[in-house]
PQR file of N, CA, C, O and H, with PARSE charges and radii, in Angstrom:
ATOM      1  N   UNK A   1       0.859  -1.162   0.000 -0.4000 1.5000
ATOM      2  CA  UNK A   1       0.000   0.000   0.000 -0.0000 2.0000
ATOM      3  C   UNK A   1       0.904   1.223   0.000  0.5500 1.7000
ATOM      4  O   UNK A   1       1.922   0.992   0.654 -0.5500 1.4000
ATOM      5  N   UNK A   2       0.874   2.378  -0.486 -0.4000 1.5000
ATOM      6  CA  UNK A   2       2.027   2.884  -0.972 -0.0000 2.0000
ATOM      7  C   UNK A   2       2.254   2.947  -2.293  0.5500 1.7000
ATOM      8  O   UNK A   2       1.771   2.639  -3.383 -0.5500 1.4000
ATOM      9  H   UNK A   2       0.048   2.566  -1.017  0.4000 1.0000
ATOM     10  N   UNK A   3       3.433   3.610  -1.634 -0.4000 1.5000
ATOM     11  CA  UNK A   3       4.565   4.201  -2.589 -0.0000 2.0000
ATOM     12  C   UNK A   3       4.876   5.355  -3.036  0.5500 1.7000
ATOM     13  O   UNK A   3       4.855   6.228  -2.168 -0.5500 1.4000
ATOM     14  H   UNK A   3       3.825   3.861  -0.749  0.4000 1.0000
ATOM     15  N   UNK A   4       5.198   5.739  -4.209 -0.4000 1.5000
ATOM     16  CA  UNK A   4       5.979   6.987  -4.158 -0.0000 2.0000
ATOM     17  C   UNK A   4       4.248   7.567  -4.499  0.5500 1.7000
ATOM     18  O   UNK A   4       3.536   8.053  -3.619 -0.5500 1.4000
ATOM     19  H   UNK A   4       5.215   5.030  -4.915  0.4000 1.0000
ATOM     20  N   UNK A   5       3.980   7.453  -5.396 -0.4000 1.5000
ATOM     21  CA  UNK A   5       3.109   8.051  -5.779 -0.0000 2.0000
ATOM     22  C   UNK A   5       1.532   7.835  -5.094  0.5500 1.7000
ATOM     23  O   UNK A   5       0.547   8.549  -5.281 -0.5500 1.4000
ATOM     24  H   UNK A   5       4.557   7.058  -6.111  0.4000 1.0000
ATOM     25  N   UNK A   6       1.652   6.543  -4.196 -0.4000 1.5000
ATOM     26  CA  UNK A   6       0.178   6.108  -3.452 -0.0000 2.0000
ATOM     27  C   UNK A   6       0.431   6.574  -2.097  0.5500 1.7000
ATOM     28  O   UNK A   6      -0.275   6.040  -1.243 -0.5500 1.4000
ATOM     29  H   UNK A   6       2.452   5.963  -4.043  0.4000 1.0000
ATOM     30  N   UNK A   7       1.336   7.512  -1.664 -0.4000 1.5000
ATOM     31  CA  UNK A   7       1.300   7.944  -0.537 -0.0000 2.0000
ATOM     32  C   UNK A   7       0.591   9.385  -0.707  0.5500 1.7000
ATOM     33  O   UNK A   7       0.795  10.096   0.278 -0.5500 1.4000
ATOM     34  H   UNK A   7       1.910   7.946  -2.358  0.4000 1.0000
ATOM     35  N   UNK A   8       0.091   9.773  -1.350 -0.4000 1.5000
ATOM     36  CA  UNK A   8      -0.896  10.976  -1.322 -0.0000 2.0000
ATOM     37  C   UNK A   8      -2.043  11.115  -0.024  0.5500 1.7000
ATOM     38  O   UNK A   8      -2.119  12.188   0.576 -0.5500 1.4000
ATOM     39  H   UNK A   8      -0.074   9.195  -2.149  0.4000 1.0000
ATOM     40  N   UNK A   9      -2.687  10.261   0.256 -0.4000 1.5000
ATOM     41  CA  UNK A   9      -3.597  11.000   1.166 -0.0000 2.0000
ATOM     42  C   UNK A   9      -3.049  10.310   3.055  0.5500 1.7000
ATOM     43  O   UNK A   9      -3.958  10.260   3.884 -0.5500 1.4000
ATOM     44  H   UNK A   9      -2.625   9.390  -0.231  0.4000 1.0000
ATOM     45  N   UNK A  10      -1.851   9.936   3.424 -0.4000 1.5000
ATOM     46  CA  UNK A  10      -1.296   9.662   4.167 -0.0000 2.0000
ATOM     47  C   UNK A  10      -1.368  10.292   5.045  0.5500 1.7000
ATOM     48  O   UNK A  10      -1.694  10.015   6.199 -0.5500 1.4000
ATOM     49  H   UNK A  10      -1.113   9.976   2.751  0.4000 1.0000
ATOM     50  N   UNK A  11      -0.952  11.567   4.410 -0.4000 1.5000
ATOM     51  CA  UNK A  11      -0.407  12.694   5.659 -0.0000 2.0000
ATOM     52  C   UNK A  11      -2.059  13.255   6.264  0.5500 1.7000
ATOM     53  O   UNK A  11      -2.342  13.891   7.280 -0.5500 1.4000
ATOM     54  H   UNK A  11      -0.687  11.792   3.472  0.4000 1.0000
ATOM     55  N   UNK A  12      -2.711  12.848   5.441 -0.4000 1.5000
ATOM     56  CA  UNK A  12      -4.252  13.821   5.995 -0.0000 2.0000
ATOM     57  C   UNK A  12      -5.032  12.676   6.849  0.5500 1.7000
ATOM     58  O   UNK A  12      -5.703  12.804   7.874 -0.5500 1.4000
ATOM     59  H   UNK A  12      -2.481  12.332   4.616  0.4000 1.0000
ATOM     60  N   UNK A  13      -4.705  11.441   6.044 -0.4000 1.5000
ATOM     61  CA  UNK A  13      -5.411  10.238   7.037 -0.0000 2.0000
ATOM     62  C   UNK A  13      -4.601   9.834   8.643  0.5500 1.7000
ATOM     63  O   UNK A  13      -5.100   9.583   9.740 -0.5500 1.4000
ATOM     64  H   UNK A  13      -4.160  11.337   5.212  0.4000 1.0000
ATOM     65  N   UNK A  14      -3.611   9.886   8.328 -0.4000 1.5000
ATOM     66  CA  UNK A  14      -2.519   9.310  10.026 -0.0000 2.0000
ATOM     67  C   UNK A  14      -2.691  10.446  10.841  0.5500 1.7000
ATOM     68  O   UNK A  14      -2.594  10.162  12.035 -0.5500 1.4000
ATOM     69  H   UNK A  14      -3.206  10.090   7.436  0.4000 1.0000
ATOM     70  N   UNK A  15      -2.971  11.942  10.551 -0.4000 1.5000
ATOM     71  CA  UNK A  15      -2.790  12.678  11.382 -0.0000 2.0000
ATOM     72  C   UNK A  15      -4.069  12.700  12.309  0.5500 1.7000
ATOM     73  O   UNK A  15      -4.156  13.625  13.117 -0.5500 1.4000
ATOM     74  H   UNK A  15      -3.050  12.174   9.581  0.4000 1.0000
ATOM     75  N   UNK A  16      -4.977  11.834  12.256 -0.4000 1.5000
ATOM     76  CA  UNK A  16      -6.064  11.628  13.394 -0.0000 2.0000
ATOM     77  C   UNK A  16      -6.423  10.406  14.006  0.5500 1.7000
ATOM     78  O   UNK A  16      -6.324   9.322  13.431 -0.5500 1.4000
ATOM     79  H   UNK A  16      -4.906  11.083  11.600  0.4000 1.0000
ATOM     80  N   UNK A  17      -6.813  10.547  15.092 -0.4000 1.5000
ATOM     81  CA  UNK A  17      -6.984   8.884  15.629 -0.0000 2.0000
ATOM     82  C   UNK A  17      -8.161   8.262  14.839  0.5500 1.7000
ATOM     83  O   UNK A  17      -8.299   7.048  14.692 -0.5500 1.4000
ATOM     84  H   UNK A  17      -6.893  11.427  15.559  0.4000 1.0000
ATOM     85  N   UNK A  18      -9.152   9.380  14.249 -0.4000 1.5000
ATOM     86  CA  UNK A  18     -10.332   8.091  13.597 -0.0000 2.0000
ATOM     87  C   UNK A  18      -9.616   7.931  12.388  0.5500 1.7000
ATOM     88  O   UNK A  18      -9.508   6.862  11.788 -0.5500 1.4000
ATOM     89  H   UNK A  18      -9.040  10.367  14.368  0.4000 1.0000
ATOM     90  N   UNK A  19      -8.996   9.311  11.947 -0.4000 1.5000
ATOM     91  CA  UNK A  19      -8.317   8.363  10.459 -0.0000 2.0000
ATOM     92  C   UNK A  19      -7.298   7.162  10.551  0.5500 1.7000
ATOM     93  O   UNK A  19      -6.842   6.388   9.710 -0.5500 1.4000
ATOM     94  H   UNK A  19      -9.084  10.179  12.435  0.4000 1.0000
ATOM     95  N   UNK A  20      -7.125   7.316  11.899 -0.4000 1.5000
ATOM     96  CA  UNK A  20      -5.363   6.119  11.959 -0.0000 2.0000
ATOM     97  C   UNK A  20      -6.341   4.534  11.954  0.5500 1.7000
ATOM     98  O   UNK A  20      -6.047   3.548  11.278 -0.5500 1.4000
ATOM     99  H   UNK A  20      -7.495   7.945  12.582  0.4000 1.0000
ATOM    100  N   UNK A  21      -7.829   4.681  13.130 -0.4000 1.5000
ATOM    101  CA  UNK A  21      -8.351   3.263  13.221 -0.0000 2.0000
ATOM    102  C   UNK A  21      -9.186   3.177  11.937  0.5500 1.7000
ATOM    103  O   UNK A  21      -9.603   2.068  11.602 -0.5500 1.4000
ATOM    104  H   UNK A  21      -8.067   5.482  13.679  0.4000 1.0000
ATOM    105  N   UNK A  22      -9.405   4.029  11.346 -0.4000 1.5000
ATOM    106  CA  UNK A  22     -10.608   3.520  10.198 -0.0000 2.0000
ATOM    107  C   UNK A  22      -9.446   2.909   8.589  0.5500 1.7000
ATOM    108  O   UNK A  22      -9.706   2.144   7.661 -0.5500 1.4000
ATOM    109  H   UNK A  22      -9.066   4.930  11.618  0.4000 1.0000
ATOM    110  N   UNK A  23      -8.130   3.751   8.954 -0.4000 1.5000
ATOM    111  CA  UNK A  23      -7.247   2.870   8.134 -0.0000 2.0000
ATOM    112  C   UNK A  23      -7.260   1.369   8.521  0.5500 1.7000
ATOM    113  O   UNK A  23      -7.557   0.308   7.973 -0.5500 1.4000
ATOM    114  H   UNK A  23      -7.919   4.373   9.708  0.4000 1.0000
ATOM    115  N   UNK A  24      -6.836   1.749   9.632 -0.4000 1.5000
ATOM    116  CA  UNK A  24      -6.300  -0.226  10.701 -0.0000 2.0000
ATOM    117  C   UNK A  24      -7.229  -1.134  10.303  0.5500 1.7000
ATOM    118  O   UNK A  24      -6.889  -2.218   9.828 -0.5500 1.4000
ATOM    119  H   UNK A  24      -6.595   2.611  10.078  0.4000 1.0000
ATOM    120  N   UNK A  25      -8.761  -0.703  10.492 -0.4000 1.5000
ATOM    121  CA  UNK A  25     -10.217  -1.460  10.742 -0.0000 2.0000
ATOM    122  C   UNK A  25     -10.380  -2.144   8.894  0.5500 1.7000
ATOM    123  O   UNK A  25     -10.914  -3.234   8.694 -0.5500 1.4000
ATOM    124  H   UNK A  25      -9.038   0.177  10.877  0.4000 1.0000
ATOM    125  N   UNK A  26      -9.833  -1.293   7.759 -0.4000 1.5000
ATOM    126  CA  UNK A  26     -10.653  -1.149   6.304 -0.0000 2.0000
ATOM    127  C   UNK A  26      -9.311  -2.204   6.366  0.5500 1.7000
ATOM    128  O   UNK A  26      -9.644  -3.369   6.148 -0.5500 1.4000
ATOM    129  H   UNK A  26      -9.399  -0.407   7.922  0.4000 1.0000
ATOM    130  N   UNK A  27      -8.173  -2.049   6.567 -0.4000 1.5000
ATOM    131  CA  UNK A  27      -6.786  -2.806   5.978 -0.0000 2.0000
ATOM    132  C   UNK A  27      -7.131  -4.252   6.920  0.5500 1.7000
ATOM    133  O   UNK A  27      -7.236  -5.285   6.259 -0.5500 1.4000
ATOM    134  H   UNK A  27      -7.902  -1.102   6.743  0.4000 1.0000
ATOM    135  N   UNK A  28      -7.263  -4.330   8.047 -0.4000 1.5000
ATOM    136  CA  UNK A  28      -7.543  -5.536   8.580 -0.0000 2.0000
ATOM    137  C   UNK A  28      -8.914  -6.441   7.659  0.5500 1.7000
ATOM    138  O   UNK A  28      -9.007  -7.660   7.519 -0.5500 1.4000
ATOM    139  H   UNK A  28      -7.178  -3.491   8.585  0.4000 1.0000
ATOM    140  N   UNK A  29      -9.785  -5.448   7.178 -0.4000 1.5000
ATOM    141  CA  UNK A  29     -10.774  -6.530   6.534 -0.0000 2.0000
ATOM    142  C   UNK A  29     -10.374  -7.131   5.183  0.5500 1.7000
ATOM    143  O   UNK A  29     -10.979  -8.054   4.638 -0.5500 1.4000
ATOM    144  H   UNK A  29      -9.709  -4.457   7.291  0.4000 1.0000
ATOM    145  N   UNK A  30      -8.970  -6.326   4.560 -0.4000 1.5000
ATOM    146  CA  UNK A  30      -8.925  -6.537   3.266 -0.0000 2.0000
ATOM    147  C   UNK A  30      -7.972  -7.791   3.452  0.5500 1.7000
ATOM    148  O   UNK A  30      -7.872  -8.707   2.636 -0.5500 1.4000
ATOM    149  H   UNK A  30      -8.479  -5.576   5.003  0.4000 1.0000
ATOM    150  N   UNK A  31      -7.383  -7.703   4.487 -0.4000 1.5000
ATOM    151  CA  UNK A  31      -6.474  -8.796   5.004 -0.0000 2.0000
ATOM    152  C   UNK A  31      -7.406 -10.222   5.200  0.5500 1.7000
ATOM    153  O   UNK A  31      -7.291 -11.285   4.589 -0.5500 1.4000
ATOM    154  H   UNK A  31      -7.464  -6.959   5.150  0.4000 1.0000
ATOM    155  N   UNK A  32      -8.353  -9.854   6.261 -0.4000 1.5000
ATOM    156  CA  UNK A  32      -9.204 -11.165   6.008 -0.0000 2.0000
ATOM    157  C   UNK A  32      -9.910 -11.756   4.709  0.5500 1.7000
ATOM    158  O   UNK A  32      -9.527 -12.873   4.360 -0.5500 1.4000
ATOM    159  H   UNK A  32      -8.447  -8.991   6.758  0.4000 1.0000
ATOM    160  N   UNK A  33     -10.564 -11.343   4.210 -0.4000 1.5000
ATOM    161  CA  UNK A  33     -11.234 -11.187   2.738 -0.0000 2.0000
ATOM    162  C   UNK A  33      -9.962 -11.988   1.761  0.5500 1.7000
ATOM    163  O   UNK A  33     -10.487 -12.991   1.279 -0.5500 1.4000
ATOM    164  H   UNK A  33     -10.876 -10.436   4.494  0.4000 1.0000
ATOM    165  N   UNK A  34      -8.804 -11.908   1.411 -0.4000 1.5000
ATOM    166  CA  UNK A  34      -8.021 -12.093   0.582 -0.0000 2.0000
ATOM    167  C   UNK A  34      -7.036 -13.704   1.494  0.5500 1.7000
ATOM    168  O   UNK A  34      -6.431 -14.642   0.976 -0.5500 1.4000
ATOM    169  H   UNK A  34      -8.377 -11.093   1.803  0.4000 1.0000
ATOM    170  N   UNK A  35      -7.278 -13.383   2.880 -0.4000 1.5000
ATOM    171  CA  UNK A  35      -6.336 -14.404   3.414 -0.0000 2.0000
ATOM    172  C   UNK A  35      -4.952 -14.406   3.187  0.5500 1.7000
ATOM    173  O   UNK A  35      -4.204 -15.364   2.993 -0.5500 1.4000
ATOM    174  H   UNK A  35      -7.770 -12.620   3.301  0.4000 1.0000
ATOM    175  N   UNK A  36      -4.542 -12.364   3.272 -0.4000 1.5000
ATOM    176  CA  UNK A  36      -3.404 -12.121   3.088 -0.0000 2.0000
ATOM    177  C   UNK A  36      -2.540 -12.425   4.535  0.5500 1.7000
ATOM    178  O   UNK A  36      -3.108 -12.203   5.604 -0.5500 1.4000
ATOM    179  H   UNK A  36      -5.150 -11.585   3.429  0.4000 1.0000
ATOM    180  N   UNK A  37      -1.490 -12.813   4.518 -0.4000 1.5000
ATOM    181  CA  UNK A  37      -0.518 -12.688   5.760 -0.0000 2.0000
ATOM    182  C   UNK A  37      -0.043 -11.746   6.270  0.5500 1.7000
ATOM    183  O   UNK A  37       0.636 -11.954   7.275 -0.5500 1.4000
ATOM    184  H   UNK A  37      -1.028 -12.994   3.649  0.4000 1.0000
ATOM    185  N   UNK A  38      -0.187 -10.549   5.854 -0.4000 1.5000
ATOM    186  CA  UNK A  38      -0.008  -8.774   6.016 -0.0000 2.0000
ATOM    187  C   UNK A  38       0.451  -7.878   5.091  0.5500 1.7000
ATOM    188  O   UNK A  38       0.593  -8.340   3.959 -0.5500 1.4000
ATOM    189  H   UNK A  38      -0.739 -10.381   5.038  0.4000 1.0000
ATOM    190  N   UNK A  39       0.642  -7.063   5.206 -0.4000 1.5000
ATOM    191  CA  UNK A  39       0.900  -5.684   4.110 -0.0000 2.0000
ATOM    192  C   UNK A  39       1.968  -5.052   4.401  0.5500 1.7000
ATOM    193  O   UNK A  39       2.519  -5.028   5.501 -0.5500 1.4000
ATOM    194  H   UNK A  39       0.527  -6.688   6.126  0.4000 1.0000
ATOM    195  N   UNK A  40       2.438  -4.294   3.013 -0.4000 1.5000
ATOM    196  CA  UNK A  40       3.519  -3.639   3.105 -0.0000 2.0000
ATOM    197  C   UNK A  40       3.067  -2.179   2.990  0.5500 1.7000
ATOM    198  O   UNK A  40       2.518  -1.663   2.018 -0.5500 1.4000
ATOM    199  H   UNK A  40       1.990  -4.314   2.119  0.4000 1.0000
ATOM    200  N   UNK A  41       3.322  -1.735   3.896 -0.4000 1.5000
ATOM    201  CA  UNK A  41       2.681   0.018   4.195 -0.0000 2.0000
ATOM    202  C   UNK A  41       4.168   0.861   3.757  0.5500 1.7000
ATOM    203  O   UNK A  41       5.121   1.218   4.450 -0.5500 1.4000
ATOM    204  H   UNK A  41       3.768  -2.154   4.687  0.4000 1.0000
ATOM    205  N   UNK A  42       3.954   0.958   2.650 -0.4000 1.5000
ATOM    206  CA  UNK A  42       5.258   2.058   2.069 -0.0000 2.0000
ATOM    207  C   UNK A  42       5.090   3.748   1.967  0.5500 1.7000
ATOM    208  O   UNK A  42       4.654   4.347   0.983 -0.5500 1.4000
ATOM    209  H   UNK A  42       3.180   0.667   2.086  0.4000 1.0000
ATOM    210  N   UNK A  43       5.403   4.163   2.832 -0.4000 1.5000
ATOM    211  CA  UNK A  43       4.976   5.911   3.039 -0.0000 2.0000
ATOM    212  C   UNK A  43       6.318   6.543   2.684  0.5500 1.7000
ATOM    213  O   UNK A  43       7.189   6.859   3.494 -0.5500 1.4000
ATOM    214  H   UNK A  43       5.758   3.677   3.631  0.4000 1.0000
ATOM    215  N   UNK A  44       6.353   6.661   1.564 -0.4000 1.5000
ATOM    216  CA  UNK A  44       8.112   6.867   0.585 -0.0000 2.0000
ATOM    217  C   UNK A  44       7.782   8.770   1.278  0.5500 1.7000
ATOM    218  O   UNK A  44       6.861   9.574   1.133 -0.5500 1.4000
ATOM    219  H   UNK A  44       5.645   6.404   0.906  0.4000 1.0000
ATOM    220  N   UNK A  45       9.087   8.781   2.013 -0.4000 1.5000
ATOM    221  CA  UNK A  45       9.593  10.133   2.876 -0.0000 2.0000
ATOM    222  C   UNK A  45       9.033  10.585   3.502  0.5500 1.7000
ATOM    223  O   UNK A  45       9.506  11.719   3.427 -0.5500 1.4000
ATOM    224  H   UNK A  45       9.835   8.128   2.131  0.4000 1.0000
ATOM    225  N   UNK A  46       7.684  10.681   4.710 -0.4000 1.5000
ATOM    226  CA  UNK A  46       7.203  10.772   5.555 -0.0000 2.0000
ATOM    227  C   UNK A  46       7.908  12.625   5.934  0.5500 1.7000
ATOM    228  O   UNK A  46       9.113  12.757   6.150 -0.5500 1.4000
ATOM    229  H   UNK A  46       7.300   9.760   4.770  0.4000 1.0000
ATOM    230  N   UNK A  47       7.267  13.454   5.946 -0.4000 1.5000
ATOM    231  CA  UNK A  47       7.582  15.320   6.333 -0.0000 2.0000
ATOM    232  C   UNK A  47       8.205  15.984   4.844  0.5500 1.7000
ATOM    233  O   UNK A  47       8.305  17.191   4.628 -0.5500 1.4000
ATOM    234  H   UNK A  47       6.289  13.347   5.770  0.4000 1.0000
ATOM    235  N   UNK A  48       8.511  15.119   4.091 -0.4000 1.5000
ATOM    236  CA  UNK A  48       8.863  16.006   2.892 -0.0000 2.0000
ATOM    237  C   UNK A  48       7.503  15.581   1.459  0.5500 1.7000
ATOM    238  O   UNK A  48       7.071  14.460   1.192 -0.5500 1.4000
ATOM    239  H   UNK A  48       8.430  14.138   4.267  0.4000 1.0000
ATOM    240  N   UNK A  49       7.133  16.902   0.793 -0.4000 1.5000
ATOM    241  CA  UNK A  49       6.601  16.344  -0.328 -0.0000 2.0000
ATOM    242  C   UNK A  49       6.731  15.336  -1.225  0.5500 1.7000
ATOM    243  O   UNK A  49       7.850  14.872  -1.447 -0.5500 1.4000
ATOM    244  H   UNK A  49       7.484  17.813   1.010  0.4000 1.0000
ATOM    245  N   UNK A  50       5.680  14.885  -1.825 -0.4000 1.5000
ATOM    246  CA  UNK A  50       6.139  13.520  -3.105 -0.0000 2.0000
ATOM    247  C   UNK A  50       5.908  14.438  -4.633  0.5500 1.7000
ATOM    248  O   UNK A  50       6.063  15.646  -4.807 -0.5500 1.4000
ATOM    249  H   UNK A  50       4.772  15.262  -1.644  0.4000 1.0000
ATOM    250  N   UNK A  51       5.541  13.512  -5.499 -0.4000 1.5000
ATOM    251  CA  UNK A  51       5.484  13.871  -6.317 -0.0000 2.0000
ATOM    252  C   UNK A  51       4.188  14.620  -6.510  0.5500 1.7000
ATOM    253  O   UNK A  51       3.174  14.116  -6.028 -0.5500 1.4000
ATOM    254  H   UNK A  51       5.416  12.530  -5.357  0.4000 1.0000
ATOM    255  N   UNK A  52       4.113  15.626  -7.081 -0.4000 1.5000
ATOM    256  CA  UNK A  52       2.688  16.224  -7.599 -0.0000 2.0000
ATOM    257  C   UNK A  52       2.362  16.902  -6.244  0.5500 1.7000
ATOM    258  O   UNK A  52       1.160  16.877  -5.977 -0.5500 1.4000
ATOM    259  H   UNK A  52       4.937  16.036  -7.472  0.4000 1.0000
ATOM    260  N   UNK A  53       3.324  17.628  -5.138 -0.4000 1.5000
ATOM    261  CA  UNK A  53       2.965  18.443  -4.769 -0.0000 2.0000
ATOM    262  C   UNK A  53       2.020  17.970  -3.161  0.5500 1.7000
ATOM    263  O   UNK A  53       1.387  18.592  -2.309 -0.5500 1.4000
ATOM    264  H   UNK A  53       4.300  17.649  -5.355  0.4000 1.0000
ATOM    265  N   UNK A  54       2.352  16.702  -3.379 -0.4000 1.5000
ATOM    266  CA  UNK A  54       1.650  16.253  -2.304 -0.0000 2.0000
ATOM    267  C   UNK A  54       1.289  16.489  -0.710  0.5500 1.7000
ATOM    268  O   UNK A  54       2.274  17.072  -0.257 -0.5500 1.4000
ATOM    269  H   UNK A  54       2.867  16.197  -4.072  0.4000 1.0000
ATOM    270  N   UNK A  55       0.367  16.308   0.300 -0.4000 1.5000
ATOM    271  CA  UNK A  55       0.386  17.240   1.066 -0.0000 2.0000
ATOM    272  C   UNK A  55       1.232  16.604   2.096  0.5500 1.7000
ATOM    273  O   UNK A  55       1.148  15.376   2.141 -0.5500 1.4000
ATOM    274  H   UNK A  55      -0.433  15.834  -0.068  0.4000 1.0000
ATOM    275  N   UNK A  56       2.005  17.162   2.907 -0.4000 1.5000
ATOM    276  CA  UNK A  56       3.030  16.664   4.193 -0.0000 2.0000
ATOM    277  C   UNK A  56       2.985  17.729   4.849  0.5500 1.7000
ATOM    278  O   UNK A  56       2.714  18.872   4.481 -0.5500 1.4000
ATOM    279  H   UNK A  56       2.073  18.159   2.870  0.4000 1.0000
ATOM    280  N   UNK A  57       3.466  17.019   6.579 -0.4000 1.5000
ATOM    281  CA  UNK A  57       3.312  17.882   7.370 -0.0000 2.0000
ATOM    282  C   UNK A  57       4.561  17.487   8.730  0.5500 1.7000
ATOM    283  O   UNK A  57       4.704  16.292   8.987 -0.5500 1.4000
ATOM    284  H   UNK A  57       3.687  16.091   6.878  0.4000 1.0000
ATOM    285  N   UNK A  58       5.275  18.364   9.411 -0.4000 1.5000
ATOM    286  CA  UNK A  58       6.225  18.251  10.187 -0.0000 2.0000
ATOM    287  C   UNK A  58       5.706  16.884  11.040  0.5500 1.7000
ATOM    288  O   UNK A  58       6.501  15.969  11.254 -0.5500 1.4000
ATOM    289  H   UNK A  58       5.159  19.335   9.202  0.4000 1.0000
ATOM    290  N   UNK A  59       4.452  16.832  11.459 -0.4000 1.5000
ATOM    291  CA  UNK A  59       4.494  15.812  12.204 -0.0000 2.0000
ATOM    292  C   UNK A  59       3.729  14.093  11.931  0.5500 1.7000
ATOM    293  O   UNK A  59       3.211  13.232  12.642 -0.5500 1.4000
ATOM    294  H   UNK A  59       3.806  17.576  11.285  0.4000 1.0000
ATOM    295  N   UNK A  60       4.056  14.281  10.435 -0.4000 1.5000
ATOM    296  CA  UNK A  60       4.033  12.667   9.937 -0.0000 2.0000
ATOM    297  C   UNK A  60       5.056  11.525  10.339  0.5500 1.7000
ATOM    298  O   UNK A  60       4.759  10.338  10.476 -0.5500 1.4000
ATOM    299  H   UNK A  60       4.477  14.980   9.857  0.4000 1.0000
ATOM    300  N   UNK A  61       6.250  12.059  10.497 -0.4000 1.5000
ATOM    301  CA  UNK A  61       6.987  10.960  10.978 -0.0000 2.0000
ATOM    302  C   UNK A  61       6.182  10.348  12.593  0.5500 1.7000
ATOM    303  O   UNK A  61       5.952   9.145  12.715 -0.5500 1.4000
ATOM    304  H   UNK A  61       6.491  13.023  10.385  0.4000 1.0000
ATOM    305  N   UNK A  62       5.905  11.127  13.475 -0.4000 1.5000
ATOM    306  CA  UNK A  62       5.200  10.917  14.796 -0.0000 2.0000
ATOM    307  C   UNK A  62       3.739  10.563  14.307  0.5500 1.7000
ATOM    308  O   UNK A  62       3.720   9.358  14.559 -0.5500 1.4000
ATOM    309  H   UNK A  62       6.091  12.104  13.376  0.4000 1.0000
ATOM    310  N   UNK A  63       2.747  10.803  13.871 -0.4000 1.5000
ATOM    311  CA  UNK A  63       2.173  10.531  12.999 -0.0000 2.0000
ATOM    312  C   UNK A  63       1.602   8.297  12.826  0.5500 1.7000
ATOM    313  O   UNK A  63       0.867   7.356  13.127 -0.5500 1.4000
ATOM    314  H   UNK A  63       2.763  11.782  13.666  0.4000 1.0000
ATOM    315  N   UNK A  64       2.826   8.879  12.059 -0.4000 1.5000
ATOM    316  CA  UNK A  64       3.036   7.500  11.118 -0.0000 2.0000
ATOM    317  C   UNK A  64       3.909   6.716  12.386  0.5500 1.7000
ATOM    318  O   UNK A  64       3.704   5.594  11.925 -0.5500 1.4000
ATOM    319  H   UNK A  64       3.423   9.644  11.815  0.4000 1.0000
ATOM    320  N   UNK A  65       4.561   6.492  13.379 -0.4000 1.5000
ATOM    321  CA  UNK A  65       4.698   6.177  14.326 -0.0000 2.0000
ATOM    322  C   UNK A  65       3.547   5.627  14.776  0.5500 1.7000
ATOM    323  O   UNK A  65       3.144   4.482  14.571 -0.5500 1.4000
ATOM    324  H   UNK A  65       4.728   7.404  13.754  0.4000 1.0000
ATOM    325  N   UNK A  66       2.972   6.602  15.480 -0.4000 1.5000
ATOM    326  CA  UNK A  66       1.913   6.302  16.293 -0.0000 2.0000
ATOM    327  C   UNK A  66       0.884   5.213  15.358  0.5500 1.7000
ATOM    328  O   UNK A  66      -0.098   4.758  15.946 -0.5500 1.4000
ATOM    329  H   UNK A  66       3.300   7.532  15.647  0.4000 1.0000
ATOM    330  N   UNK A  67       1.022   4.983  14.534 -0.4000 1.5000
ATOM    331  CA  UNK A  67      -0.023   4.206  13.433 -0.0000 2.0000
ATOM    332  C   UNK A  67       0.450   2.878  13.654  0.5500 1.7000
ATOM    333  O   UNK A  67      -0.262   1.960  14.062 -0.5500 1.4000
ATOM    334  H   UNK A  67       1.819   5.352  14.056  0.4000 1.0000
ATOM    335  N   UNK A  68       1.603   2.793  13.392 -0.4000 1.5000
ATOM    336  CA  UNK A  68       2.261   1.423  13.749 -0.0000 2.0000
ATOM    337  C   UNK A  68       2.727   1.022  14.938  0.5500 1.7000
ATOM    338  O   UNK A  68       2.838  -0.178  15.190 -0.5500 1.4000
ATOM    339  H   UNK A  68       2.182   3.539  13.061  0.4000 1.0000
ATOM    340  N   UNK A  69       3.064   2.001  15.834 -0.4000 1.5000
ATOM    341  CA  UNK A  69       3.338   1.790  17.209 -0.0000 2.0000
ATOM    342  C   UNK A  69       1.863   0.722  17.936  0.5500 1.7000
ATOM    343  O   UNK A  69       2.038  -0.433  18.325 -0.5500 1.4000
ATOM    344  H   UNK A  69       2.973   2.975  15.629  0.4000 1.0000
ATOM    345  N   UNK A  70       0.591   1.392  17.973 -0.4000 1.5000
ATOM    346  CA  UNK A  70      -0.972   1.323  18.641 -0.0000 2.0000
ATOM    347  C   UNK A  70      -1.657   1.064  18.199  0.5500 1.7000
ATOM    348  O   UNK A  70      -2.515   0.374  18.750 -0.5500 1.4000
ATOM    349  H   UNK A  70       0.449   2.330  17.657  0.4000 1.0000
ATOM    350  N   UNK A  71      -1.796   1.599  16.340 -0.4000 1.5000
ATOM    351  CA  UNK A  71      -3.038   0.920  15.853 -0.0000 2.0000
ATOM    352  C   UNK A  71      -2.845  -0.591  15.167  0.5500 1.7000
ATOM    353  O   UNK A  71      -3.687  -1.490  15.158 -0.5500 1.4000
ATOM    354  H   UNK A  71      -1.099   2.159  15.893  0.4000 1.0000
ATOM    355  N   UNK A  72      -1.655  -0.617  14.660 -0.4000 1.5000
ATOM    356  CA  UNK A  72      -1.901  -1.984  13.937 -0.0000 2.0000
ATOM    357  C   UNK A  72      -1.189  -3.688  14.829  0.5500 1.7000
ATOM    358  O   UNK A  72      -1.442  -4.797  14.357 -0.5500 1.4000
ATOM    359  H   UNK A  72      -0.971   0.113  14.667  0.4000 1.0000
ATOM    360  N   UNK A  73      -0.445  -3.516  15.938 -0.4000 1.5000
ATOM    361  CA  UNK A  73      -0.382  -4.310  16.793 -0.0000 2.0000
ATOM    362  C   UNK A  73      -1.495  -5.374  16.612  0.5500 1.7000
ATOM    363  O   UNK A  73      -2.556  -4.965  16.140 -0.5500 1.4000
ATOM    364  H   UNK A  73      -0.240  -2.615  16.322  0.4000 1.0000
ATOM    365  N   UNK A  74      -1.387  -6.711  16.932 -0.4000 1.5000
ATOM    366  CA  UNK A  74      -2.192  -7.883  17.108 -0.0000 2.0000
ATOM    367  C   UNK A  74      -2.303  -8.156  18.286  0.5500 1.7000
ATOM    368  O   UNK A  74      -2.962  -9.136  18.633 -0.5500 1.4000
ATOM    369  H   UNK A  74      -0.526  -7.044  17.316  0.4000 1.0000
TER
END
């Protein structure tokens, strides 16, 4: 999920707790549904822009922390 160019709405979704669980909650069902073994969450440079201007913000690295730190744990 990811990448350079699929990290566009990152910085607007991680920066809230309902956006961090309603990511966790939609990615956990796609996980069940498919009978994937987990995902690769690629957020290519986390505080600096991507391509096309994309939106970032000083506190995506903490952010994006906190996403993987609390929300996606088993």
């Amino acid at each position: 999920m990811g990448g350079w160019r699929g990290c566009e709405p990152y910085s607007e979704v991680f920066s809230t707790e309902k956006g961090r669980k309603d990511f966790t909650q939609s990615t956990a069902r796609i996980i069940q549904q498919y009978n994937a073994n987990g995902i690769d969450l690629d957020w290519e440079y986390p505080v600096v822009t991507g391509p096309l201007g994309h939106p970032y913000s000083a506190a995506d690295k903490d952010n994006f922390t906190v996403l993987i730190t609390k929300n996606l744990k088993r």
